[in-house]
C-alpha positions as CSV (number, residue, x, y, z in Angstrom):
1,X,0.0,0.0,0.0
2,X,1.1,3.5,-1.1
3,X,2.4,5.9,2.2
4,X,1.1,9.2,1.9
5,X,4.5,10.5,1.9
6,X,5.2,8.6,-1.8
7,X,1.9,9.5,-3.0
8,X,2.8,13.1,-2.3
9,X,6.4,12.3,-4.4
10,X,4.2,10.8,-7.0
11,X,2.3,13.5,-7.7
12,X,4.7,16.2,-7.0
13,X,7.4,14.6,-10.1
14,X,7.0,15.9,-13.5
15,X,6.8,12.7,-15.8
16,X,9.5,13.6,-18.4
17,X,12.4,15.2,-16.4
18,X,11.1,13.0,-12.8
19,X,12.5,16.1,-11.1
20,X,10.4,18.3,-9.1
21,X,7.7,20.3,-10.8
22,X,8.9,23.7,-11.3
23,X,6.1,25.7,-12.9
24,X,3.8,23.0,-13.4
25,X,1.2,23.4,-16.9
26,X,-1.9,21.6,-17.0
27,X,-3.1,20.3,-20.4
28,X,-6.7,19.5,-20.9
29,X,-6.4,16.1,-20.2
30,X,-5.5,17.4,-16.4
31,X,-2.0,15.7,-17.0
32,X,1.1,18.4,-15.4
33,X,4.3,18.5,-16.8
34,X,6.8,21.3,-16.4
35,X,6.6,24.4,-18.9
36,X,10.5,23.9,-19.6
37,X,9.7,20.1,-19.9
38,X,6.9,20.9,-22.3
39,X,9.0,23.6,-24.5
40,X,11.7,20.6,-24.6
41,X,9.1,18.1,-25.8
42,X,7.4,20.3,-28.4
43,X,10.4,22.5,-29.0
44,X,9.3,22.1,-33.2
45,X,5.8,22.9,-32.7
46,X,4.1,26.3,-33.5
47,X,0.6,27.9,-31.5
48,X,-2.3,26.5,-33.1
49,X,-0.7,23.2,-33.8
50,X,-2.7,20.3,-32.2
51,X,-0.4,17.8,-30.5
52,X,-0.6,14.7,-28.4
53,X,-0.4,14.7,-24.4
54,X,3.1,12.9,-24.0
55,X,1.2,10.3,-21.0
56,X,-2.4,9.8,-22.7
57,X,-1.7,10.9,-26.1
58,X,-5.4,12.7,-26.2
59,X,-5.2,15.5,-29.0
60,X,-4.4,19.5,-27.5
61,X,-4.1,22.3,-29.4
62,X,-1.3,24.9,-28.4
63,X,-2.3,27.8,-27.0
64,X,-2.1,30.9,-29.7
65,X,0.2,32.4,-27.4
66,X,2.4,29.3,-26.5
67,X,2.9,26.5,-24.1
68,X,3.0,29.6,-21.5
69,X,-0.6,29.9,-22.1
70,X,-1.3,26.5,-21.0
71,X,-3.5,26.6,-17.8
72,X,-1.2,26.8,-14.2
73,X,-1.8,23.6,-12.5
74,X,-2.5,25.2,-8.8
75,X,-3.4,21.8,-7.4
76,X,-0.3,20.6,-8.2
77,X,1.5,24.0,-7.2
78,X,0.2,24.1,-3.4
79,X,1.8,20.0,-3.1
80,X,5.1,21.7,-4.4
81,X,4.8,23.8,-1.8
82,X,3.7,21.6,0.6
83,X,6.6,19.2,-0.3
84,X,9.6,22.4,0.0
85,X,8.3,23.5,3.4
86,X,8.0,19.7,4.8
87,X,11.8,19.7,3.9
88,X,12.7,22.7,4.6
89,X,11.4,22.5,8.0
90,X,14.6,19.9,8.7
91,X,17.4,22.1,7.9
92,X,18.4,25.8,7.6
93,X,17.2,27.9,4.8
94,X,19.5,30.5,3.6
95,X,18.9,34.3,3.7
96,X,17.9,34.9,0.0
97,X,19.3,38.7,-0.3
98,X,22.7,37.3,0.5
99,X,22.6,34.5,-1.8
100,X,22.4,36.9,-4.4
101,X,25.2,39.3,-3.1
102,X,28.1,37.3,-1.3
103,X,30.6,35.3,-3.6
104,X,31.3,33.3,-0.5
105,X,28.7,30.9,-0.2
106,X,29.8,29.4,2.9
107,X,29.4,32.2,4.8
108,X,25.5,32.6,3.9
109,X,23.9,33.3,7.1
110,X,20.6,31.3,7.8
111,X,17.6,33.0,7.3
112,X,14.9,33.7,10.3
113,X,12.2,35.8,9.4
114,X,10.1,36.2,6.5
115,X,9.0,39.9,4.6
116,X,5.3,39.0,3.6
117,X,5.6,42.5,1.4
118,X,8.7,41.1,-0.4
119,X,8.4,37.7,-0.6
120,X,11.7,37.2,0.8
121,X,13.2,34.8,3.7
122,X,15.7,37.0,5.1
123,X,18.5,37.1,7.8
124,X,18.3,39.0,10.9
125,X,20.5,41.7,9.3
126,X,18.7,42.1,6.1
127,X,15.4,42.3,7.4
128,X,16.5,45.4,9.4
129,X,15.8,47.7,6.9
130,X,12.3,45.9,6.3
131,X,11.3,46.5,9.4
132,X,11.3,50.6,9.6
133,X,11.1,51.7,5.7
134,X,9.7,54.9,5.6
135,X,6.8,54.3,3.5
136,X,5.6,52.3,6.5
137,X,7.1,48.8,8.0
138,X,7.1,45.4,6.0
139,X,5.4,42.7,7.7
140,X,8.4,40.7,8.9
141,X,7.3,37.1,10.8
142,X,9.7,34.3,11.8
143,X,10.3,31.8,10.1
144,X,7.9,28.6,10.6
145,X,4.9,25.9,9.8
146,X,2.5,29.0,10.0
147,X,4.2,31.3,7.6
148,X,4.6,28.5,5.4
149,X,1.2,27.8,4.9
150,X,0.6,31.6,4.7
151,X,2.9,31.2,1.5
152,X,1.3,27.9,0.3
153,X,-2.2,30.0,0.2
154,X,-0.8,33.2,-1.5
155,X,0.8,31.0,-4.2
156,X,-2.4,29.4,-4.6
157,X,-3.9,33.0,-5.2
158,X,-1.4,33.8,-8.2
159,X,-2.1,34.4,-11.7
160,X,0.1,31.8,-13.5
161,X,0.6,34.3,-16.4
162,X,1.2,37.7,-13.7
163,X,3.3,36.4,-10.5
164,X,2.5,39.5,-9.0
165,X,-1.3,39.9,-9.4
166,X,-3.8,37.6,-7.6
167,X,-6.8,36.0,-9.5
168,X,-9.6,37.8,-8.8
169,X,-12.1,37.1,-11.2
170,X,-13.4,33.8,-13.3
171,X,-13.6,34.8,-16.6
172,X,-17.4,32.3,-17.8
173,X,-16.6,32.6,-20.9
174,X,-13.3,30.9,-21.0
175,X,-13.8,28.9,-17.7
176,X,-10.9,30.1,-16.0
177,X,-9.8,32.0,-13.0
178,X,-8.3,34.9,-14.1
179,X,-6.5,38.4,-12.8
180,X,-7.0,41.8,-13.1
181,X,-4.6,42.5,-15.4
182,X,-5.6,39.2,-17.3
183,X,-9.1,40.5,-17.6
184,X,-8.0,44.3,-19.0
185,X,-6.1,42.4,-21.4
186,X,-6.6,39.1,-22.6
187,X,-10.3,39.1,-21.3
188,X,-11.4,42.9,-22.0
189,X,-14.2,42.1,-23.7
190,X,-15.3,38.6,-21.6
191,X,-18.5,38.2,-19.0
192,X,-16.4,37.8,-15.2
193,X,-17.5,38.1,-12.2
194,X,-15.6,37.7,-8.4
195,X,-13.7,34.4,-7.8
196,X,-16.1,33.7,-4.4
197,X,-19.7,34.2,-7.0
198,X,-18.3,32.0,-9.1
199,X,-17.7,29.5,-6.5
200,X,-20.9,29.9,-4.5
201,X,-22.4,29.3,-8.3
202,X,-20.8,26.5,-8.6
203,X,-21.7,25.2,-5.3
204,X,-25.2,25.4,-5.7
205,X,-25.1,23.8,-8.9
206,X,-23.1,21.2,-7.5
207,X,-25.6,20.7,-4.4
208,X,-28.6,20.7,-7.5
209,X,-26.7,18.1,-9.2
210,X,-26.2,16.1,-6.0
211,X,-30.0,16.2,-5.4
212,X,-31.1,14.9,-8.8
213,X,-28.9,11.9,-9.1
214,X,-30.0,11.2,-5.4
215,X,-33.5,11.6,-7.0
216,X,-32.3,9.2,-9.9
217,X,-30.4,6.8,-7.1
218,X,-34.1,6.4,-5.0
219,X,-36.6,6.1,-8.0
220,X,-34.1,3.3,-9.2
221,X,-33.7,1.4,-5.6
């Protein structure tokens, strides 16, 4: 029998490089494979062109503005996440403004808090300055399970094709969750509404659909 730990592994390990996914891309067939590993794969292929999903080889067509258009598998994101905080939470994480600075990377200090503003895990030193800018202080927590899940929630939130923005609307014409910036954009002329109507919709409908193929279940019995 599968643990839950393997399961997790499973499902967390893109198919074609069986590395860790790293920016995981749903195709309609719900299958996830990493954008890079997808580029790799259909590195000869032009948007528009209908190819075959390299697990179930069911038909897809390429997005008309490229495999980075393909949908951001969030499910499969949040386990990621999941997966780098479990192991992060048995050893030290390095301070990331230092990893970028020093050229002696055995001096790295470890980092202890976290800047929810800059989406940073910092030392004690480099969160200093976080802590009294004078547009107003950063929110600066310590490091730990709480944070982490904090993060796990906000990366949830993101637009796959803006990092920065957070989906805010579902657009009902394409069926997707999309951001602000998506919907002055891509979707400027789509019907949208908020991300919580659309799921209290789709709750209710749910909840109907329950109710008649209970009514369907009884009539048969």
């Amino acid at each position: 029998m599968a643990t839950a730990a393997s399961v997790t592994i499973n499902l967390t390990t893109c198919p074609i490089c069986l590395n860790l996914f790293d920016v995981p891309k749903s195709l309609p067939c719900l299958h996830a494979f990493c954008l890079k590993c997808l580029q790799g794969h259909f590195k000869d292929k032009c948007p528009g062109d209908e190819e075959l999903c390299p697990m179930c080889r069911k038909r897809f067509q390429i997005p008309l503005d490229g495999l980075p258009g393909l949908q951001h598998h969030f499910f499969v994101q949040q386990l990621v996440d999941v997966r780098k905080a479990s192991a992060e939470e048995f050893g030290e994480v390095p301070c990331e403004v230092c990893i970028e600075e020093s050229e002696d990377f055995e001096k790295i200090p470890v980092a202890r808090v976290y800047c929810v503003d800059c989406s940073q895990k910092l030392c004690e030193q480099c969160s200093r300055p976080h802590r009294r800018w004078k547009g107003g202080a950063h929110q600066v927590k310590p490091l730990g399970a709480e944070v982490e899940q904090e993060l796990i929630q906000l990366r949830g939130s993101s637009c796959g094709k803006h990092k920065d923005e957070h989906v805010e609307l579902y657009c009902c014409d394409c069926k997707e969750n999309i951001c602000l910036m998506c919907s002055a954009v891509k979707h400027r002329n789509h019907n949208s509404i908020g991300v919580r109507e659309a799921a209290e919709n789709f709750r209710s409908r749910i909840v109907d659909d329950d109710k008649a193929v209970q009514s369907v279940v009884d009539v048969i019995r």
